[in-house]
C-alpha positions in Angstrom: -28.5 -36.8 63.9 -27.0 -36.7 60.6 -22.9 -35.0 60.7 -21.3 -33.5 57.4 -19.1 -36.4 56.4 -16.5 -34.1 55.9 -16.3 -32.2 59.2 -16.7 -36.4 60.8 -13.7 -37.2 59.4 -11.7 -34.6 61.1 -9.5 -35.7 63.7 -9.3 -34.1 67.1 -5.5 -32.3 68.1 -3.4 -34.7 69.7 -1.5 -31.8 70.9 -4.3 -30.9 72.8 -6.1 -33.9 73.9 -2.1 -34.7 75.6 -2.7 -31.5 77.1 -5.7 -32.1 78.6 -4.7 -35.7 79.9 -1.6 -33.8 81.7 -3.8 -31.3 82.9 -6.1 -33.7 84.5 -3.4 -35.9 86.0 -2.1 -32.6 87.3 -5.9 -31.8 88.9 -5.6 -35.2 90.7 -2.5 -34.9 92.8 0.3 -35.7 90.2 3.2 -34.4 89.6 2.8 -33.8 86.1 5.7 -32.3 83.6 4.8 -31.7 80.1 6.3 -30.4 77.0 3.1 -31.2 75.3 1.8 -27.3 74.5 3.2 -25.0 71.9 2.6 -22.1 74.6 5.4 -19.9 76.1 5.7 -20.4 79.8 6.3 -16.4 79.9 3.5 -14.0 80.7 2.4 -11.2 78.1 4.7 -8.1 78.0 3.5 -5.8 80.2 3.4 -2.6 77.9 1.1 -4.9 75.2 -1.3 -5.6 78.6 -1.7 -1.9 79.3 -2.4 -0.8 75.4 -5.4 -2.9 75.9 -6.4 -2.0 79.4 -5.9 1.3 78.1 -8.4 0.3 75.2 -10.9 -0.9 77.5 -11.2 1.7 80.0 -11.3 4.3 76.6 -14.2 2.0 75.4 -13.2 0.3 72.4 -15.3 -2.3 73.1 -17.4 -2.1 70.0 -17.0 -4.4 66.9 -13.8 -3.8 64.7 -14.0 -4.0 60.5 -13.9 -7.2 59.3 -10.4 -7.2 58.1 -9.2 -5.9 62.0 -8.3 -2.3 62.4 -6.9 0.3 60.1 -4.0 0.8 62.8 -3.1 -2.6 63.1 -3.0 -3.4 59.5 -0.8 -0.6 59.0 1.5 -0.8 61.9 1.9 -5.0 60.3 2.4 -3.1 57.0 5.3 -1.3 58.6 6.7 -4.0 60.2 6.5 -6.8 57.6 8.7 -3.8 56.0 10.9 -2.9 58.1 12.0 -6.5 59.5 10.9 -8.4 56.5 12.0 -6.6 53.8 8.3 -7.0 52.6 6.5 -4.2 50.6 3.0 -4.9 51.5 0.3 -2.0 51.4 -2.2 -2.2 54.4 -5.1 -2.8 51.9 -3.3 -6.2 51.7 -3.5 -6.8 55.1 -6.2 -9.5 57.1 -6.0 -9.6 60.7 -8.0 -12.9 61.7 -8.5 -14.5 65.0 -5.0 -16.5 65.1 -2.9 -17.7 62.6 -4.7 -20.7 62.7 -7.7 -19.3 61.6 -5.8 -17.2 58.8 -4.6 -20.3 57.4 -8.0 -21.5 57.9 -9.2 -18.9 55.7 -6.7 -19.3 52.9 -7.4 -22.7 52.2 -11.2 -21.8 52.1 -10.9 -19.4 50.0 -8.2 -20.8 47.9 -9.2 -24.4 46.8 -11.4 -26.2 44.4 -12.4 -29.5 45.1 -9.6 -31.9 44.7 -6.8 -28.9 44.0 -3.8 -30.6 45.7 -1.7 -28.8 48.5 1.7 -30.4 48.9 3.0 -30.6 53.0 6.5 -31.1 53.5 6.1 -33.8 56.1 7.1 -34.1 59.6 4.1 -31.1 59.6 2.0 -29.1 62.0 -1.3 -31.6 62.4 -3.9 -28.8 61.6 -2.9 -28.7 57.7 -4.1 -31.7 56.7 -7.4 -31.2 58.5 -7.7 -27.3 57.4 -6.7 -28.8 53.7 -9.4 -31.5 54.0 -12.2 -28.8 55.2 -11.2 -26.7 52.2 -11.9 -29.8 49.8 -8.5 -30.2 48.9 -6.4 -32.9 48.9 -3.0 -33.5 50.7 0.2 -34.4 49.2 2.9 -35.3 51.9 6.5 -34.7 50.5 8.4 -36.6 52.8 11.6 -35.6 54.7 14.0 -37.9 56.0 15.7 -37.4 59.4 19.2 -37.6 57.5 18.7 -34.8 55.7 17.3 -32.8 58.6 13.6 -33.6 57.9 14.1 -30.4 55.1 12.4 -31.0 51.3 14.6 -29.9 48.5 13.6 -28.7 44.7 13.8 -32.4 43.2 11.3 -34.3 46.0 8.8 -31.4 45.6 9.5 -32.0 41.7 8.6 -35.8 42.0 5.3 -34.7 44.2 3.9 -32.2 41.9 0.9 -32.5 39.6 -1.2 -31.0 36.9 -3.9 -30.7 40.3 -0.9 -28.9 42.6 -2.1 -25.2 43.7 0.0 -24.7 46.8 3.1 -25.7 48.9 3.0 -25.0 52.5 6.1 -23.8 53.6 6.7 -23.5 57.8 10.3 -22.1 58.4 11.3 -22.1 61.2 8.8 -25.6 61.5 6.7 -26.8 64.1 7.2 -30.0 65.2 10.6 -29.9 63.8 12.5 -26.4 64.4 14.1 -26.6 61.2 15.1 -23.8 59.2 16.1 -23.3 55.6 18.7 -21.4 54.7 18.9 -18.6 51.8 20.3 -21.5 49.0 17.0 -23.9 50.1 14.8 -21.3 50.2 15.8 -20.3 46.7 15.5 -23.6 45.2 11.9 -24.2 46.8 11.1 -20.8 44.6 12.7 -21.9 41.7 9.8 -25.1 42.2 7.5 -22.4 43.1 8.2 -20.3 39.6 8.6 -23.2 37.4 5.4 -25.3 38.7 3.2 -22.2 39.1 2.1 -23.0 42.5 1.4 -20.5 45.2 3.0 -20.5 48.5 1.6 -20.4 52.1 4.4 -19.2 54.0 3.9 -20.1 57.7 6.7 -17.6 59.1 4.6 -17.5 62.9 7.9 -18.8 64.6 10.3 -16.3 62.4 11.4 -14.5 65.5 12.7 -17.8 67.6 15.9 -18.0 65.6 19.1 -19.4 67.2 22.8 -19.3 67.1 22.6 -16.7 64.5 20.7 -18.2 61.8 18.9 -16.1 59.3 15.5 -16.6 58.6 14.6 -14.7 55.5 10.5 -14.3 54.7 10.0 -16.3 51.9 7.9 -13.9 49.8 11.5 -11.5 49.8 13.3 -13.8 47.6 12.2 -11.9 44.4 9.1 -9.7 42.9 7.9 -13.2 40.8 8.2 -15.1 44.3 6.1 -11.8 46.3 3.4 -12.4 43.5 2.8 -16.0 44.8 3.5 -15.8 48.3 1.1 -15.5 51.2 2.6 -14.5 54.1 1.1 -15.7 57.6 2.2 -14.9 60.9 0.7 -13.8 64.2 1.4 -12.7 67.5 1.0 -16.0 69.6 4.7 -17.1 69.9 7.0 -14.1 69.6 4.9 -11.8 72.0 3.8 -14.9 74.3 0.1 -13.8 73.2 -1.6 -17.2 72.7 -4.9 -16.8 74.1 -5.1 -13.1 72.8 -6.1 -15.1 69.4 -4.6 -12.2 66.6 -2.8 -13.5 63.2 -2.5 -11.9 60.1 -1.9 -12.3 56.5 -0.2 -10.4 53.5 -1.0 -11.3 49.9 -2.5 -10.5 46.8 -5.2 -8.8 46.3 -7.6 -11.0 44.9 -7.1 -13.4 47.9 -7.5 -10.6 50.2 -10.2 -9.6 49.0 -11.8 -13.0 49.0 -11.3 -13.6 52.5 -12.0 -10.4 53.5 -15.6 -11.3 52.6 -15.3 -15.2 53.6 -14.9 -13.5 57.3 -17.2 -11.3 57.0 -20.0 -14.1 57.1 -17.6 -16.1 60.2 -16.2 -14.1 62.5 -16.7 -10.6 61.4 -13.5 -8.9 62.6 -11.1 -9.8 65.8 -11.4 -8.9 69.1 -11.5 -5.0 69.2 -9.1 -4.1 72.6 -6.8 -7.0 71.8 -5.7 -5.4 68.7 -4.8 -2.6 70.5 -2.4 -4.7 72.0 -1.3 -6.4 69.3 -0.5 -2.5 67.6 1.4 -1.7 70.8 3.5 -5.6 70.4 4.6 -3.9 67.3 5.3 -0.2 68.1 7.0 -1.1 71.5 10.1 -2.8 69.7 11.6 -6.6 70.0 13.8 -6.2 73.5 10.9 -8.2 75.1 10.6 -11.1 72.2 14.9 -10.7 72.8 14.6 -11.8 76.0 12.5 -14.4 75.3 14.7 -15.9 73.0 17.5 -16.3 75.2 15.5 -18.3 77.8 14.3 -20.5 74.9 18.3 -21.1 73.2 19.0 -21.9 76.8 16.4 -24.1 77.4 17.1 -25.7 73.6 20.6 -26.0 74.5 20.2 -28.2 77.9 17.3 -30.4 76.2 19.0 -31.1 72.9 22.5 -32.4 75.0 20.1 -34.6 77.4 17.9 -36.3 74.3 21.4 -37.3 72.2 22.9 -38.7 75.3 20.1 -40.5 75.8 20.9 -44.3 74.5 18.6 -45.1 71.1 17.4 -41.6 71.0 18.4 -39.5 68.0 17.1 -35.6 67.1 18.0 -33.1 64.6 19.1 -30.1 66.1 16.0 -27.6 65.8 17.7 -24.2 64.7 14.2 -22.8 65.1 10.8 -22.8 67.2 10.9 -24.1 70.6 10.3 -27.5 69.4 12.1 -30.6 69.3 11.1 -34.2 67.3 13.9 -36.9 68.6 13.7 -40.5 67.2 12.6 -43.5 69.8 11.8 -46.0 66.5 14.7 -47.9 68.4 12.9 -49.1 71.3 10.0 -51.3 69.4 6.7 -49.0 70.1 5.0 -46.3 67.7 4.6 -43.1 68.9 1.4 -43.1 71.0 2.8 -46.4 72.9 5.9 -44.4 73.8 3.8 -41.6 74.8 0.9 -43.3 77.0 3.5 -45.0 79.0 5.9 -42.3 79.4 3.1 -40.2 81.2 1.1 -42.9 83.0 5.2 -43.9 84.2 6.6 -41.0 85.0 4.0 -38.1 84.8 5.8 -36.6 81.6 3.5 -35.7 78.7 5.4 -35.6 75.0 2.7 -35.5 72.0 3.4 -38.4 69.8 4.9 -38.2 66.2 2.0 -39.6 64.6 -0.5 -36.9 63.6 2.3 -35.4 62.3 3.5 -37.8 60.2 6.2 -39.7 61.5 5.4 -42.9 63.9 9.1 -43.4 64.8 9.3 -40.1 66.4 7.9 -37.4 69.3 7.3 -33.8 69.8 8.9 -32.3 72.4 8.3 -28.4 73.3 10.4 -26.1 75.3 8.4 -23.6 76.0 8.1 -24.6 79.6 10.7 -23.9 82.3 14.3 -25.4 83.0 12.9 -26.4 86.0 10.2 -29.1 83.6 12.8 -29.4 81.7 15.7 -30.8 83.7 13.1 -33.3 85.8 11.5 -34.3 83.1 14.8 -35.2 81.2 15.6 -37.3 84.4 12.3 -39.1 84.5 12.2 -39.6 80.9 15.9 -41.3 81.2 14.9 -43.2 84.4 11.6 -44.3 81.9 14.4 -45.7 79.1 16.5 -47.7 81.3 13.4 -49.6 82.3 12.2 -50.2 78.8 
């Protein structure tokens, strides 16, 4: 059989192929502790469970429009406004089935052949690929650890070209947690403005903020920055809805409108009784996500003071996320090395830094328990003083 070249060359999620390995260590007998998954360890609210209970038992079963339902769109309209500071009609509104696949669906309906896409890197794995699919082409703007793995106005300046048609911009970042502040984000617009180049802004993590860092949305800056944004976000992270698979975009129209009909002819239109849920996430205020957040800036607390007291490790404090990327360049092994031994040693799975772009480092989550956390800290020190 004869594969598209294209879809070939794709590779397969570390993130989850880790996952899996832990998972099946764990189905054998082991004791297996893994900050591998981006997947709160907290069960959905239980007010979001009964919307869609409530939705099933009242038969909304059948299929939804294609964009997701007039409710929903209009109760993220609302929102986007109301927390956001966003002015975004529900007309301009796509629910999709994750955020992945909005982003998907962006790319696919935004690139030409060869139009380049520039990535801040450290980056989430799937933009490359999703870039690739599109036929686009990947520019990495590299971030140095020193300066908090954060791109500024002149390295995006030295990456762009006559081919450039987006910048990717994740804040708060997976695998990194990093946040930019209200002076960066300003300067990545000015690029933006200047350079005409559109902006995916990956905001799915906005709500895990810590120690009072702001988090402004990216298309709030100014009307000239709105008019080239494209918002993204979801309901995976903040409302511990992962495998409910509902994300969403705000844009302009003519992108809407594209992928509205793009989807039309892939999906159709999200799970009908999940949304439901997802309008009740929204309407039922943010105590739950609250809560939620204070386990995490616990959790990041503990695990930050255990990695940089760890001898050769270094990390940049994540202000962001539930995600952590500390250095181990120091002990002699890429990435993978560190990883395959670390878990066939001590039963701890970490997802190696190099699918996302750095080979000196790893990707630590915290969205598991204190309990993972605190053994697997012990193990992984035990694991160092061996190497």
């Amino acid at each position: 059989m004869t594969l598209n070249e294209t879809i070939s060359a794709i590779a397969p999620s570390v993130t989850l192929a880790i996952t899996s390995k832990a998972k099946a260590m764990a189905a054998e007998g082991r004791e297996v502790f893994s900050f591998a998954a981006g997947e709160p360890d907290f069960d959905t609210p239980d007010h979001i469970k009964e919307a869609a209970i409530h939705a099933l038992r009242d038969g909304k079963t059948k299929y939804s429009p294609g964009v997701g339902l007039s409710e929903l769109r209009a109760a993220i309209a609302t929102d986007l406004n109301v927390y956001n500071g966003l002015d975004y009609e529900a007309s301009q509104v796509v629910v999709s089935d994750g955020a992945k696949h909005t982003l998907f669906n962006i790319f696919m309906a935004m690139l030409q052949p060869g139009d380049e896409v520039l990535i801040p890197s450290p980056y989430w794995l799937s933009y490359p690929e999703m870039v690739r699919i599109a036929g686009g082409k990947s520019v990495f703007v590299e971030a140095a650890e020193s300066d908090g793995f954060k791109v500024t106005k002149a390295s995006l300046e030295a990456a762009v070209t006559p081919k450039t048609r987006a910048l990717i911009l994740n804040s708060p970042s997976n695998p990194i947690g990093t946040v930019y502040e209200p002076a960066e984000l300003k300067a990545i617009a000015a690029f933006a403005c200047e350079n005409d180049v559109m902006v995916v802004a990956d905001e799915i993590y906005q709500q895990m903020v810590y120690d009072g860092v702001a988090s402004p949305s990216f298309a709030s800056l100014s009307q000239e920055v709105y008019d080239r944004t494209i918002t993204v976000n979801g309901f995976s992270k903040a409302y511990s809805m992962t495998g409910w698979r509902l994300g969403y975009l705000a844009g302009p129209m003519p992108l809407v409108k594209a992928i509205s009909a793009l989807q039309s002819h892939s999906t159709s239109g999200p799970t009908t009784f999940a949304q439901y849920g997802a309008i009740a996430a929204l309407q039922g205020g943010r105590e739950c996500v609250a809560q939620m957040r204070d386990a995490f800036a616990a959790r990041r607390a503990y695990l930050y003071d255990r990695l940089v007291n760890m001898p050769g490790i270094t990390c940049v404090k994540p202000m962001g996320a539930f995600y952590m990327l500390p250095g181990i360049g120091s002990y002699g092994m890429d990435s993978l090395t560190y990883a395959e031994k670390l878990l066939k040693a001590t039963g701890v799975a970490v997802v190696p830094g190099k699918p996302f772009g750095t080979d000196a480092n790893i990707r630590l989550s915290y969205a598991c328990s204190m309990a993972t956390i605190r053994e697997g800290m012990d193990r992984m020190e035990g694991f160092l003083k061996g190497v």
